[in-house]
mmCIF file of the N, C-alpha and C atoms, coordinates in Angstrom:
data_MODEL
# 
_entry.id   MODEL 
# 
loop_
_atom_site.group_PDB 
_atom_site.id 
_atom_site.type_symbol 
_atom_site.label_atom_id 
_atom_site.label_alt_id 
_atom_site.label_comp_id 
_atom_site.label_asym_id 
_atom_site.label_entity_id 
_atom_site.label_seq_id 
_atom_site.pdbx_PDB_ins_code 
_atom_site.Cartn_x 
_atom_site.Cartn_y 
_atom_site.Cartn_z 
_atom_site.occupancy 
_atom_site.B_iso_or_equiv 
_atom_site.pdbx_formal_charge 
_atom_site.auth_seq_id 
_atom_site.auth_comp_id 
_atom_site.auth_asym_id 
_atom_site.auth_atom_id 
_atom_site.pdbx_PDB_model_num 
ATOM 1   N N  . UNK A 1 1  ? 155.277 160.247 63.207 1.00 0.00 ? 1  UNK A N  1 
ATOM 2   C CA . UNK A 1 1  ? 156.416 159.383 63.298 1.00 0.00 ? 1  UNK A CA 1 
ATOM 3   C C  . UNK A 1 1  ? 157.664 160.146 63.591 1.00 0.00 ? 1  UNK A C  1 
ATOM 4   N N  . UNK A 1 2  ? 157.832 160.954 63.108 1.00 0.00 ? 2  UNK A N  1 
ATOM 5   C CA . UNK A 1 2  ? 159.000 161.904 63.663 1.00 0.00 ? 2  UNK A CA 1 
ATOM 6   C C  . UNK A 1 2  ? 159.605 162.768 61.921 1.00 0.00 ? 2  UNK A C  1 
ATOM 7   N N  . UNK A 1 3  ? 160.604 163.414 62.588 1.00 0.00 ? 3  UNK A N  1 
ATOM 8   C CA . UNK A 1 3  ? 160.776 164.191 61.136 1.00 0.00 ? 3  UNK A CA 1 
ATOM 9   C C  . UNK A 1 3  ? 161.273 163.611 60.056 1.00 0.00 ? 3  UNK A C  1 
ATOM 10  N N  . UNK A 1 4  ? 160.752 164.106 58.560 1.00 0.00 ? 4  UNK A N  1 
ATOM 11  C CA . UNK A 1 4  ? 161.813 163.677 57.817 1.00 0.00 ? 4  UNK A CA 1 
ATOM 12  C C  . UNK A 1 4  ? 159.810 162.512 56.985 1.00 0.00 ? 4  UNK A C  1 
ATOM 13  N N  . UNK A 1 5  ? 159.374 162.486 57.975 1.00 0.00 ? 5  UNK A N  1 
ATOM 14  C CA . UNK A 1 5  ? 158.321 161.004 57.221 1.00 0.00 ? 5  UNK A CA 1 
ATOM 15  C C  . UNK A 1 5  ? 157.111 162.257 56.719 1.00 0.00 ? 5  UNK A C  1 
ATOM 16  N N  . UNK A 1 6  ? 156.498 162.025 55.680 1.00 0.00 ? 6  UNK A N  1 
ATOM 17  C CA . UNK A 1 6  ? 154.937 162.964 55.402 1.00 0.00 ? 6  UNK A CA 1 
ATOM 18  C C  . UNK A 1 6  ? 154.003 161.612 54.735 1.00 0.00 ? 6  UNK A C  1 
ATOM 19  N N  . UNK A 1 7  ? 152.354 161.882 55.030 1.00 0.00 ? 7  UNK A N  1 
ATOM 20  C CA . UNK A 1 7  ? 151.537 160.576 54.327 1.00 0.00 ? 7  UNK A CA 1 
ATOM 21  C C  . UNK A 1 7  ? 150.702 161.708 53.327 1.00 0.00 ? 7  UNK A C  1 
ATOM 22  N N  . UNK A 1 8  ? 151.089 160.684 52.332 1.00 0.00 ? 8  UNK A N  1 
ATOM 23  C CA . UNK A 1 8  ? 149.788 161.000 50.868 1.00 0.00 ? 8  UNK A CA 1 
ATOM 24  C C  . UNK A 1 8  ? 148.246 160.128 51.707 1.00 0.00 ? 8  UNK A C  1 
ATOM 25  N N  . UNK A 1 9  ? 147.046 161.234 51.660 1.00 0.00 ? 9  UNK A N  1 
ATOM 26  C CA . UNK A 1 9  ? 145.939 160.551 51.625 1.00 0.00 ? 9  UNK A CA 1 
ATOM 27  C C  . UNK A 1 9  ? 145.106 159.993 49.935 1.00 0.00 ? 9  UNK A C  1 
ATOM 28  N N  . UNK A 1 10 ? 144.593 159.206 49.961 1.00 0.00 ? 10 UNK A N  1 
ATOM 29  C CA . UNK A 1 10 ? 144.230 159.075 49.035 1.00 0.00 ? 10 UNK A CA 1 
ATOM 30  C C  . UNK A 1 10 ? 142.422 158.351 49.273 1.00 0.00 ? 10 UNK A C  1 
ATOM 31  N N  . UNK A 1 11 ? 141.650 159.277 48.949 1.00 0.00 ? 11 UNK A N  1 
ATOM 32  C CA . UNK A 1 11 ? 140.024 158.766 49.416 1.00 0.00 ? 11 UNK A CA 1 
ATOM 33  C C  . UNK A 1 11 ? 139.294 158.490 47.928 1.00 0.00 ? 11 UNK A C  1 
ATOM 34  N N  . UNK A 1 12 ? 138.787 157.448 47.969 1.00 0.00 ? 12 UNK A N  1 
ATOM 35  C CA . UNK A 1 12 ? 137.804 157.095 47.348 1.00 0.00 ? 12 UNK A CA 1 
ATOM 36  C C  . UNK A 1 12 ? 136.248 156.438 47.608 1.00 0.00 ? 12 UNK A C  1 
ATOM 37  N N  . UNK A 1 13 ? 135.610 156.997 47.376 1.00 0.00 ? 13 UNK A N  1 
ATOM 38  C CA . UNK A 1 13 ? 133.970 156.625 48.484 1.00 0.00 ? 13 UNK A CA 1 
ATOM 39  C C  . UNK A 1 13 ? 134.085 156.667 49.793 1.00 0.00 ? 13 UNK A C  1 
ATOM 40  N N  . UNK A 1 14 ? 134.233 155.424 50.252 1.00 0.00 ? 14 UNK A N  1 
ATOM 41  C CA . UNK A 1 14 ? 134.561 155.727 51.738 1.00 0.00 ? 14 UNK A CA 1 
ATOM 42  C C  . UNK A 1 14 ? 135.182 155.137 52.404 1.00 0.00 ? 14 UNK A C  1 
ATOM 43  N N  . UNK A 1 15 ? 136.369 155.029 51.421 1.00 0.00 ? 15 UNK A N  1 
ATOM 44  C CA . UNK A 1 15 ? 137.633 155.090 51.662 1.00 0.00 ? 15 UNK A CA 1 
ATOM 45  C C  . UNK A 1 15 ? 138.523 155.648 51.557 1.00 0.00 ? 15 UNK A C  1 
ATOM 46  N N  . UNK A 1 16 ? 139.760 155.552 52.570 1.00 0.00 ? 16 UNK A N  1 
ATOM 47  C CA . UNK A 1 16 ? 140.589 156.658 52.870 1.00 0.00 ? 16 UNK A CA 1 
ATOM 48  C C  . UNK A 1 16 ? 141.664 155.730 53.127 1.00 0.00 ? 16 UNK A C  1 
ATOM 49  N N  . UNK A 1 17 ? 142.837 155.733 52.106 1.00 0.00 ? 17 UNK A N  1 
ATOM 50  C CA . UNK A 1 17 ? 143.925 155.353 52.248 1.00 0.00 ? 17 UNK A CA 1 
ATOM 51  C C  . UNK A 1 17 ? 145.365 156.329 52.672 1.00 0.00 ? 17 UNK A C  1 
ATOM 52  N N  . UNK A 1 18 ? 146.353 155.901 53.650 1.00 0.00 ? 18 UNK A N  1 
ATOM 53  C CA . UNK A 1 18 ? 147.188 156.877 54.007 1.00 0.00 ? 18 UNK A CA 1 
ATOM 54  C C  . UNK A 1 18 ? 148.386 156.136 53.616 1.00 0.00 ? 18 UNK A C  1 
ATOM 55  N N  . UNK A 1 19 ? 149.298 156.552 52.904 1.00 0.00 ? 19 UNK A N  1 
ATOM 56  C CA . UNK A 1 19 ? 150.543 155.950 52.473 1.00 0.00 ? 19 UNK A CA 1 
ATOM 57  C C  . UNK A 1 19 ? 151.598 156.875 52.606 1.00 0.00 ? 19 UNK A C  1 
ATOM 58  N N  . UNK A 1 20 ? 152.516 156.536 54.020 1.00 0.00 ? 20 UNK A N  1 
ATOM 59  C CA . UNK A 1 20 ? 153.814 157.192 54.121 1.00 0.00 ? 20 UNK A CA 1 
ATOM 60  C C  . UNK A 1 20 ? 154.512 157.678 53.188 1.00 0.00 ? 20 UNK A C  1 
ATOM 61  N N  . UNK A 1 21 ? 154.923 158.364 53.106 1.00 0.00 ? 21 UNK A N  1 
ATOM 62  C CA . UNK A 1 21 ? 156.103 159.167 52.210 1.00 0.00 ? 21 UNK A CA 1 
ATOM 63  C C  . UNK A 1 21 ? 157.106 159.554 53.129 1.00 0.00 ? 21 UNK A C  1 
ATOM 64  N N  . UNK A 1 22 ? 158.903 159.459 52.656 1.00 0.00 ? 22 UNK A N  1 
ATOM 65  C CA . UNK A 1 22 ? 159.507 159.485 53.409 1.00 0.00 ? 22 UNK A CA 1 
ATOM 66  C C  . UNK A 1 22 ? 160.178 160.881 52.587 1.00 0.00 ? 22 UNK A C  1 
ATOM 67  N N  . UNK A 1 23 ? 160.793 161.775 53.521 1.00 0.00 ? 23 UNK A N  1 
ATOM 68  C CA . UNK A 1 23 ? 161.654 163.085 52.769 1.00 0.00 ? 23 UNK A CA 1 
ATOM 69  C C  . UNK A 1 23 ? 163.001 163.020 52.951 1.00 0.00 ? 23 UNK A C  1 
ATOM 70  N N  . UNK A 1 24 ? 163.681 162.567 51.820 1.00 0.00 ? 24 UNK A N  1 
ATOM 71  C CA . UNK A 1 24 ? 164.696 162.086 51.904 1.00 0.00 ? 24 UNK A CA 1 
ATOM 72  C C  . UNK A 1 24 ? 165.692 163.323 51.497 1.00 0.00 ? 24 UNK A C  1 
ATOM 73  N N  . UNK A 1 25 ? 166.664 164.150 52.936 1.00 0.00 ? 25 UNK A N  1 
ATOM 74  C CA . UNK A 1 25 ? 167.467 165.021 52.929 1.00 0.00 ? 25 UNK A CA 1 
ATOM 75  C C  . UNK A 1 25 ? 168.204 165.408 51.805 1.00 0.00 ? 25 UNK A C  1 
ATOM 76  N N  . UNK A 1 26 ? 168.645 164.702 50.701 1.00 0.00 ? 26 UNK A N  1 
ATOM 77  C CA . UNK A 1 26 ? 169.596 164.492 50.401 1.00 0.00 ? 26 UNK A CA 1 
ATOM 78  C C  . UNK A 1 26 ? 169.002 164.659 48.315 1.00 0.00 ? 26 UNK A C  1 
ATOM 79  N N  . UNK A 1 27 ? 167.930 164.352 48.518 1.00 0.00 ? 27 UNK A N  1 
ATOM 80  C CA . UNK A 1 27 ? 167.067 164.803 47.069 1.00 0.00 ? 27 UNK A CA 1 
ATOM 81  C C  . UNK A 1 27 ? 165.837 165.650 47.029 1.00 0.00 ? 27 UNK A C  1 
ATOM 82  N N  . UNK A 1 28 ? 165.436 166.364 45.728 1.00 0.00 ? 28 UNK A N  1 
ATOM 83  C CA . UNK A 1 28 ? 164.428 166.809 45.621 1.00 0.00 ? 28 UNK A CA 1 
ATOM 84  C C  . UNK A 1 28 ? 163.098 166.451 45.936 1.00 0.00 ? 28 UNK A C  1 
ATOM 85  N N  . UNK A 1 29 ? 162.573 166.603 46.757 1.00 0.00 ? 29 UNK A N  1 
ATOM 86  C CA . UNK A 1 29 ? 161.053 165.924 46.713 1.00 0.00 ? 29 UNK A CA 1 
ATOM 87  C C  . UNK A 1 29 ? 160.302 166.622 45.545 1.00 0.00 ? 29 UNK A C  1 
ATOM 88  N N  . UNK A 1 30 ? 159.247 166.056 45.560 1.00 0.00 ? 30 UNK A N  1 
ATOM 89  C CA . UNK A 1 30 ? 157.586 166.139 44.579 1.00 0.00 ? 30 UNK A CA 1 
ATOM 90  C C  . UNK A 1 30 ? 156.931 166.741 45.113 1.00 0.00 ? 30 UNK A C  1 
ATOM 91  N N  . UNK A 1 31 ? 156.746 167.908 45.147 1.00 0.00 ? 31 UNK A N  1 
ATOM 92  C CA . UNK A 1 31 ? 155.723 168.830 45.772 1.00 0.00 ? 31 UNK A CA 1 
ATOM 93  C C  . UNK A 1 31 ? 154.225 169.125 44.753 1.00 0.00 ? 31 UNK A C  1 
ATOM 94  N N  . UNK A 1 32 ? 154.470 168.480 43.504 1.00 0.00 ? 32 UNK A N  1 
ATOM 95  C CA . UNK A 1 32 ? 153.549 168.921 42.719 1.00 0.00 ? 32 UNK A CA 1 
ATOM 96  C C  . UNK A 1 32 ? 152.453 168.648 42.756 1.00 0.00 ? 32 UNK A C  1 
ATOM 97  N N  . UNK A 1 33 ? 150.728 169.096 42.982 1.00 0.00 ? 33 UNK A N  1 
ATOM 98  C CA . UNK A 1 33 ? 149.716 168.651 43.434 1.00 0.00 ? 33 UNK A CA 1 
ATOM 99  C C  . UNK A 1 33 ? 149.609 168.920 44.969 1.00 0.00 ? 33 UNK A C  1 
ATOM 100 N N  . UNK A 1 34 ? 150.900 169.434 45.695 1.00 0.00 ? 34 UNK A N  1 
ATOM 101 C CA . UNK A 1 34 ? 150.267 169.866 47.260 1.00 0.00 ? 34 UNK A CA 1 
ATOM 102 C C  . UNK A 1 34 ? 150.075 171.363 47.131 1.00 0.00 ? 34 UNK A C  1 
ATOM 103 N N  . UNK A 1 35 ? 149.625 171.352 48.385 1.00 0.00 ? 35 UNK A N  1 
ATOM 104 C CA . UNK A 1 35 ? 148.926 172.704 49.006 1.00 0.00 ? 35 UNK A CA 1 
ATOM 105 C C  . UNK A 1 35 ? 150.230 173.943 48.937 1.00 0.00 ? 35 UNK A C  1 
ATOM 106 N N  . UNK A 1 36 ? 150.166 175.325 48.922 1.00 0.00 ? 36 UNK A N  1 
ATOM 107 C CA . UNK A 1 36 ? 151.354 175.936 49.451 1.00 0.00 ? 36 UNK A CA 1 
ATOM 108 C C  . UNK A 1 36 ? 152.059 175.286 51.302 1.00 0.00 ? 36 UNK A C  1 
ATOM 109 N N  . UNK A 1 37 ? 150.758 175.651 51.728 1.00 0.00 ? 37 UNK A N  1 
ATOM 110 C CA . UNK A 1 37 ? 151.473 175.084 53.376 1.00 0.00 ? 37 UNK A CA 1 
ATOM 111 C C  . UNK A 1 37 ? 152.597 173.808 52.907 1.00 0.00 ? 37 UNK A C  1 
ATOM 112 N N  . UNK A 1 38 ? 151.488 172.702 52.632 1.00 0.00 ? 38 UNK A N  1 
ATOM 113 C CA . UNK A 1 38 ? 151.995 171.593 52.917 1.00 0.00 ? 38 UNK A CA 1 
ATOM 114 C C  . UNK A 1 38 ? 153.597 171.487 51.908 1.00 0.00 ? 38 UNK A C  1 
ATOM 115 N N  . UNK A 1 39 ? 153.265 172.018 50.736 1.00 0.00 ? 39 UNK A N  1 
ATOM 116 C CA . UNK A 1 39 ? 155.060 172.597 49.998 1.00 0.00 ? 39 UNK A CA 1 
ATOM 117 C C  . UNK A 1 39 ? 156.309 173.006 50.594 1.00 0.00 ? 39 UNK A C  1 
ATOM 118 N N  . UNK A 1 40 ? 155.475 174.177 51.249 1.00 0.00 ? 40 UNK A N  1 
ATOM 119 C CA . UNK A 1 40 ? 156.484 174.578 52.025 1.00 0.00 ? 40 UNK A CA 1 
ATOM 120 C C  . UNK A 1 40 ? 157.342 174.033 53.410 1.00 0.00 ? 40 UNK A C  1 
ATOM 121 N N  . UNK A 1 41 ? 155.981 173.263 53.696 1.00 0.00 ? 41 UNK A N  1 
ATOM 122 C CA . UNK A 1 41 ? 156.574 172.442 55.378 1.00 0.00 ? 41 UNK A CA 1 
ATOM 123 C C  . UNK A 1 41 ? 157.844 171.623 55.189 1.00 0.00 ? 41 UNK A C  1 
ATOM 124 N N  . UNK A 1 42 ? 157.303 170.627 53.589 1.00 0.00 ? 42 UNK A N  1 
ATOM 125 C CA . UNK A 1 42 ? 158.520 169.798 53.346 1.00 0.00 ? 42 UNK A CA 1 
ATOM 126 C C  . UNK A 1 42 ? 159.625 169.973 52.832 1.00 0.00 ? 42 UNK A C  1 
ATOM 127 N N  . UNK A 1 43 ? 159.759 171.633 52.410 1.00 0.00 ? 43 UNK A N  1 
ATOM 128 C CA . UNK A 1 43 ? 160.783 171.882 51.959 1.00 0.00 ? 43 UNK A CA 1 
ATOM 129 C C  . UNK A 1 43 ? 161.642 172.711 52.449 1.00 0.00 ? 43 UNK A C  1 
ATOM 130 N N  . UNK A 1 44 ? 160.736 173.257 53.475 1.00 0.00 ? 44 UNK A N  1 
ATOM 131 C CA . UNK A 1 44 ? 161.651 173.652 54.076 1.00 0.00 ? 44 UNK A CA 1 
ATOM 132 C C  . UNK A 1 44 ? 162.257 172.569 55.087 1.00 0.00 ? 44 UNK A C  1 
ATOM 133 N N  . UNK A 1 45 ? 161.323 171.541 55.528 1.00 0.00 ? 45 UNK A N  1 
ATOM 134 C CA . UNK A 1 45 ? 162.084 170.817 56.652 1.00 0.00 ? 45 UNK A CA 1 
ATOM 135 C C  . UNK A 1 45 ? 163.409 170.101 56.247 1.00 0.00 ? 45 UNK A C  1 
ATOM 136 N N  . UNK A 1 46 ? 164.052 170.060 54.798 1.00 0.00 ? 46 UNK A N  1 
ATOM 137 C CA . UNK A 1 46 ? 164.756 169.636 54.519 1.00 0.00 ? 46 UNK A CA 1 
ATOM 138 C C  . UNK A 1 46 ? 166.309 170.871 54.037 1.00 0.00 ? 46 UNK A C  1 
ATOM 139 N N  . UNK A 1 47 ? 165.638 172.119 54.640 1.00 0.00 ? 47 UNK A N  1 
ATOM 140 C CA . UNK A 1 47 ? 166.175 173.265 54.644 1.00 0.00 ? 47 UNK A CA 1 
ATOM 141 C C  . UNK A 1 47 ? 166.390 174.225 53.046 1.00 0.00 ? 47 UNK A C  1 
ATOM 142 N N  . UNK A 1 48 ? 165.498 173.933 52.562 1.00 0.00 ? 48 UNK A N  1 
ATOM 143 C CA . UNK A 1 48 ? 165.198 174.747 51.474 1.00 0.00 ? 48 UNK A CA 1 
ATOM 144 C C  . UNK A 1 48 ? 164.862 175.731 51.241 1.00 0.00 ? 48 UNK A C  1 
ATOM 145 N N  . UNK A 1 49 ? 165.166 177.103 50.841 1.00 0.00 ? 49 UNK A N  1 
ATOM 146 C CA . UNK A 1 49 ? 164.683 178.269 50.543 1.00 0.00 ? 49 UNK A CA 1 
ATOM 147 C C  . UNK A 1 49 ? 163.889 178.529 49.582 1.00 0.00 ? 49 UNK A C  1 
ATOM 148 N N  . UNK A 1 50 ? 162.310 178.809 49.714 1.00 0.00 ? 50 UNK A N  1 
ATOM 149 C CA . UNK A 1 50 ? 161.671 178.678 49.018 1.00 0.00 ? 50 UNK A CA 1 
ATOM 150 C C  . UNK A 1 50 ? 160.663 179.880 48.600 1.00 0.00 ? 50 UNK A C  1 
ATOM 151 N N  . UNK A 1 51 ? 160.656 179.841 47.074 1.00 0.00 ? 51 UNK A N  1 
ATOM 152 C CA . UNK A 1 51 ? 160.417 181.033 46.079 1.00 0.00 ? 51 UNK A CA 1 
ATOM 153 C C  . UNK A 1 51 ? 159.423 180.949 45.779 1.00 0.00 ? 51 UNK A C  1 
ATOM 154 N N  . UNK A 1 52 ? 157.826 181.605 46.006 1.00 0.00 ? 52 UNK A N  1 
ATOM 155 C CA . UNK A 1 52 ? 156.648 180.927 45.461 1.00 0.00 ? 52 UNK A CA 1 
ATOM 156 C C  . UNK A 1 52 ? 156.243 181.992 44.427 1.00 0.00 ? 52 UNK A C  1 
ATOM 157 N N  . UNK A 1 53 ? 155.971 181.412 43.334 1.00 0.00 ? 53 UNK A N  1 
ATOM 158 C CA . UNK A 1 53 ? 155.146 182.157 41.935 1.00 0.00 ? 53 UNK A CA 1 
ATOM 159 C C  . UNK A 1 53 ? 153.521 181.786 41.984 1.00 0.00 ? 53 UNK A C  1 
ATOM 160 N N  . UNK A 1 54 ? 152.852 182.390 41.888 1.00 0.00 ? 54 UNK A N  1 
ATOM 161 C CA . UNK A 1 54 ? 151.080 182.319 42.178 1.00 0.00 ? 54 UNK A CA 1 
ATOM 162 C C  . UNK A 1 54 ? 150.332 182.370 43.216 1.00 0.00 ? 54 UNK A C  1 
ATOM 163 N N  . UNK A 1 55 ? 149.519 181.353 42.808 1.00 0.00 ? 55 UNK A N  1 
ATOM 164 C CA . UNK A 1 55 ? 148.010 181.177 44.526 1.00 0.00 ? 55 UNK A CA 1 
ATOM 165 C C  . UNK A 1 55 ? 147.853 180.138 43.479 1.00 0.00 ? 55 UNK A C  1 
ATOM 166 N N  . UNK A 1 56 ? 147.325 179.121 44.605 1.00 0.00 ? 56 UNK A N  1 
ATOM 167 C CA . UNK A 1 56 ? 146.437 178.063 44.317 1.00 0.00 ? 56 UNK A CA 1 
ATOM 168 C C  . UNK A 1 56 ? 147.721 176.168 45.009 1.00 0.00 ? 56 UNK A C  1 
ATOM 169 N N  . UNK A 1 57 ? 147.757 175.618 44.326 1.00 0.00 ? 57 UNK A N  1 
ATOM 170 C CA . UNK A 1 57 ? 148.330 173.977 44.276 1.00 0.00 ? 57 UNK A CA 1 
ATOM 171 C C  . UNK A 1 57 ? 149.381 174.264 43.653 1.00 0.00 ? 57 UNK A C  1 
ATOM 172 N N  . UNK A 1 58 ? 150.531 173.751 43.540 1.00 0.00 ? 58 UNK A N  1 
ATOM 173 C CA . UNK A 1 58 ? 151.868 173.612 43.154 1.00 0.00 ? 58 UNK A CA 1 
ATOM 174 C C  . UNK A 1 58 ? 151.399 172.818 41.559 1.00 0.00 ? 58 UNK A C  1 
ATOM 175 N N  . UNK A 1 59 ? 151.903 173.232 40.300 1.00 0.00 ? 59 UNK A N  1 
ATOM 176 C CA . UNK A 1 59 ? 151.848 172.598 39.490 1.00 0.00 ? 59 UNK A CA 1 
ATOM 177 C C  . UNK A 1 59 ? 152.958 172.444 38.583 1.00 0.00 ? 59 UNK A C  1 
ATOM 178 N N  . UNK A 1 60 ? 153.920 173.097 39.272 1.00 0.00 ? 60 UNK A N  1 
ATOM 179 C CA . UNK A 1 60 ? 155.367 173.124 38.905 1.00 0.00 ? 60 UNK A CA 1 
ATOM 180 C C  . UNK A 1 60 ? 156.996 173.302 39.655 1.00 0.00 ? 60 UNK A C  1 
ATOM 181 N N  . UNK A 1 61 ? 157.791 172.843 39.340 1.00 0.00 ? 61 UNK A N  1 
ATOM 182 C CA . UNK A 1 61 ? 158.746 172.757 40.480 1.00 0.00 ? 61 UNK A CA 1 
ATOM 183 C C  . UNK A 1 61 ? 160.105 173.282 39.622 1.00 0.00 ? 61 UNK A C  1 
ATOM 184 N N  . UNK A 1 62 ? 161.038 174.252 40.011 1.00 0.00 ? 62 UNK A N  1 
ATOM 185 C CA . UNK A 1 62 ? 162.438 174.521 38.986 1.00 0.00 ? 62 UNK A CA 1 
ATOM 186 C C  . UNK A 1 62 ? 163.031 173.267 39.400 1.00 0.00 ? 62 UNK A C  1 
ATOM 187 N N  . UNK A 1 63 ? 163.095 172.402 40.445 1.00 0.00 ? 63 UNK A N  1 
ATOM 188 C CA . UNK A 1 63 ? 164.188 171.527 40.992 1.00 0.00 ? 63 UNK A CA 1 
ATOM 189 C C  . UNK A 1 63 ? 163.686 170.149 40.228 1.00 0.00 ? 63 UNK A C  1 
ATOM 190 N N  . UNK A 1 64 ? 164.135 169.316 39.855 1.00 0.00 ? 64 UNK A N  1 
ATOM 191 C CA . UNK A 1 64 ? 163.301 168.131 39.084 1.00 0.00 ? 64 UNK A CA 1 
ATOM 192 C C  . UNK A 1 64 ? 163.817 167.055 40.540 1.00 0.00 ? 64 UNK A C  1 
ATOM 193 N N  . UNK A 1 65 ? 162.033 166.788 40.562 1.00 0.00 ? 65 UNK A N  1 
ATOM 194 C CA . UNK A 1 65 ? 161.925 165.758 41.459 1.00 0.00 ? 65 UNK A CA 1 
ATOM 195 C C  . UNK A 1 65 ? 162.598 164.620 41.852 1.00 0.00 ? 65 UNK A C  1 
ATOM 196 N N  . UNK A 1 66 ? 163.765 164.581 42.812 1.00 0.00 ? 66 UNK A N  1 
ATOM 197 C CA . UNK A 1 66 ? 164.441 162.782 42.773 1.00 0.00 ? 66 UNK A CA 1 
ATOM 198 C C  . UNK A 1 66 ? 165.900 162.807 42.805 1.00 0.00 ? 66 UNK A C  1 
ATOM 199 N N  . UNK A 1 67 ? 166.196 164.440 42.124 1.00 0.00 ? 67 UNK A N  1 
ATOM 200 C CA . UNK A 1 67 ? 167.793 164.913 41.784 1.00 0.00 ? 67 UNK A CA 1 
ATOM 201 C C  . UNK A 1 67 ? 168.322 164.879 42.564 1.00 0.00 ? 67 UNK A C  1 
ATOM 202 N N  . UNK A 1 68 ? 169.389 164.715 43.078 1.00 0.00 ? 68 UNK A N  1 
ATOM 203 C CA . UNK A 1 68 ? 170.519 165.561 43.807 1.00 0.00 ? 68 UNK A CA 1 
ATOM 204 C C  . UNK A 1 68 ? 170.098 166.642 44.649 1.00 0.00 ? 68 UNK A C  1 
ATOM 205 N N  . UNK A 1 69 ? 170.255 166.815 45.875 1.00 0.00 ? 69 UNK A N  1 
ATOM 206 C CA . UNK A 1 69 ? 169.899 167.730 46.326 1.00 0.00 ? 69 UNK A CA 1 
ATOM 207 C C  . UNK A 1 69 ? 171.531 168.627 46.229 1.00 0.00 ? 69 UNK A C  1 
ATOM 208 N N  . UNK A 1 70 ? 171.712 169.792 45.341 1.00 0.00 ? 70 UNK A N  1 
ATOM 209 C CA . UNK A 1 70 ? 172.548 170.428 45.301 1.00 0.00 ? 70 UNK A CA 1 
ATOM 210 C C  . UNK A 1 70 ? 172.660 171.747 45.764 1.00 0.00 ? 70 UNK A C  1 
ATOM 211 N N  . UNK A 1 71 ? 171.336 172.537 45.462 1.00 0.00 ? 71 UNK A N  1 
ATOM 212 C CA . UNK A 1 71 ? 171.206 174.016 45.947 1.00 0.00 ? 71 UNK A CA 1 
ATOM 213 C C  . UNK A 1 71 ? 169.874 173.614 46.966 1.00 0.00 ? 71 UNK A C  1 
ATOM 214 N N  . UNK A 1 72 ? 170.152 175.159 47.858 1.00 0.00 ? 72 UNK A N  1 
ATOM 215 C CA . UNK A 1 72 ? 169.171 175.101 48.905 1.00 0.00 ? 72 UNK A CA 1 
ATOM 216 C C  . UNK A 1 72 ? 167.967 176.034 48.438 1.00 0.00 ? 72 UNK A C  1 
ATOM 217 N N  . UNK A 1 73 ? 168.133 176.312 47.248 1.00 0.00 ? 73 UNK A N  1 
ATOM 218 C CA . UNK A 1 73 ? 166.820 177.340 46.617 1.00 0.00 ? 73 UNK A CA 1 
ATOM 219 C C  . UNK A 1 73 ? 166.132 176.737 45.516 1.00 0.00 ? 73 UNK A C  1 
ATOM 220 N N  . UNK A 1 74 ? 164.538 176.817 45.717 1.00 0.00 ? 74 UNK A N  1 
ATOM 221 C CA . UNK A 1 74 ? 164.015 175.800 44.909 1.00 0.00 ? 74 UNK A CA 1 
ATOM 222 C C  . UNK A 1 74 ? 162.785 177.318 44.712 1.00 0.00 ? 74 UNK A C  1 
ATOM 223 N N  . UNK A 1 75 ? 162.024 176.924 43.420 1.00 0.00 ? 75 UNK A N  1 
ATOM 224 C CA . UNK A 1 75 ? 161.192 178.141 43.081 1.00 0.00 ? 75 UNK A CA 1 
ATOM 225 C C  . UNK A 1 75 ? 159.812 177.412 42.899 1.00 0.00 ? 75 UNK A C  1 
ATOM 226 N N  . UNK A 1 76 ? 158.309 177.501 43.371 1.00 0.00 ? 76 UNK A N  1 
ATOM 227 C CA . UNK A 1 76 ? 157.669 176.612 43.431 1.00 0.00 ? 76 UNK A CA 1 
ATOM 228 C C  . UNK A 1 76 ? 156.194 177.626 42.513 1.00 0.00 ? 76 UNK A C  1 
ATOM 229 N N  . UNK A 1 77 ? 155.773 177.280 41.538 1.00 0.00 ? 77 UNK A N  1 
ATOM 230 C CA . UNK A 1 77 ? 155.097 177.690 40.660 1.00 0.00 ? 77 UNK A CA 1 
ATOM 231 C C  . UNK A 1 77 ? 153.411 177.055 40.908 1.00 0.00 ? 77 UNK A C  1 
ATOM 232 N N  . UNK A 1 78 ? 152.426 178.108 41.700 1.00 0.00 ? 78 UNK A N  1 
ATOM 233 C CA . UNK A 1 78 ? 150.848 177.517 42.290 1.00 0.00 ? 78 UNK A CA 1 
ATOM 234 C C  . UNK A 1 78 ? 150.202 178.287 41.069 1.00 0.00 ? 78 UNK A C  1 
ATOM 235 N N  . UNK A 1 79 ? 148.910 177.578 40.720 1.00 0.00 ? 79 UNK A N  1 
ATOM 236 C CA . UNK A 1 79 ? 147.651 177.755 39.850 1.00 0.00 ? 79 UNK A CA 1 
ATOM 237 C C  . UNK A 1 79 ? 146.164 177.265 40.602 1.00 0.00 ? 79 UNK A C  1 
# 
């Protein structure tokens, strides 16, 4: 769709649901439960400088999801 939009899949048996998510410039997104790539794509596309602690899935975020987007440095914690 163009920038700024990302889709949550969500599969069960054999089904596969895709539900837009929009990245809204201006607040923190929810990165928690994605991939490093996919963390990083959206955070940075919203111009974020980003700090990664581990290997593995994001299971923690310093920025609380939804806030204010105030600083451009966010620290992203994988397990």
């Amino acid at each position: 769709r163009g920038r700024g939009s990302w889709v949550e899949m969500d599969g069960k048996d054999d089904d596969l649901n895709l539900t837009p998510q929009r990245i809204k410039k201006n607040l923190v997104p929810d990165v928690k439960g994605k991939s490093l790539r996919d963390a990083l794509y959206i955070l940075e596309e919203i111009g974020m400088e980003v700090e990664i602690v581990g290997m593995g899935r994001v299971y923690k975020q310093s920025l609380r999801p939804g806030q204010k987007l105030e600083k451009n440095q966010i620290t992203i914690f994988l397990k």
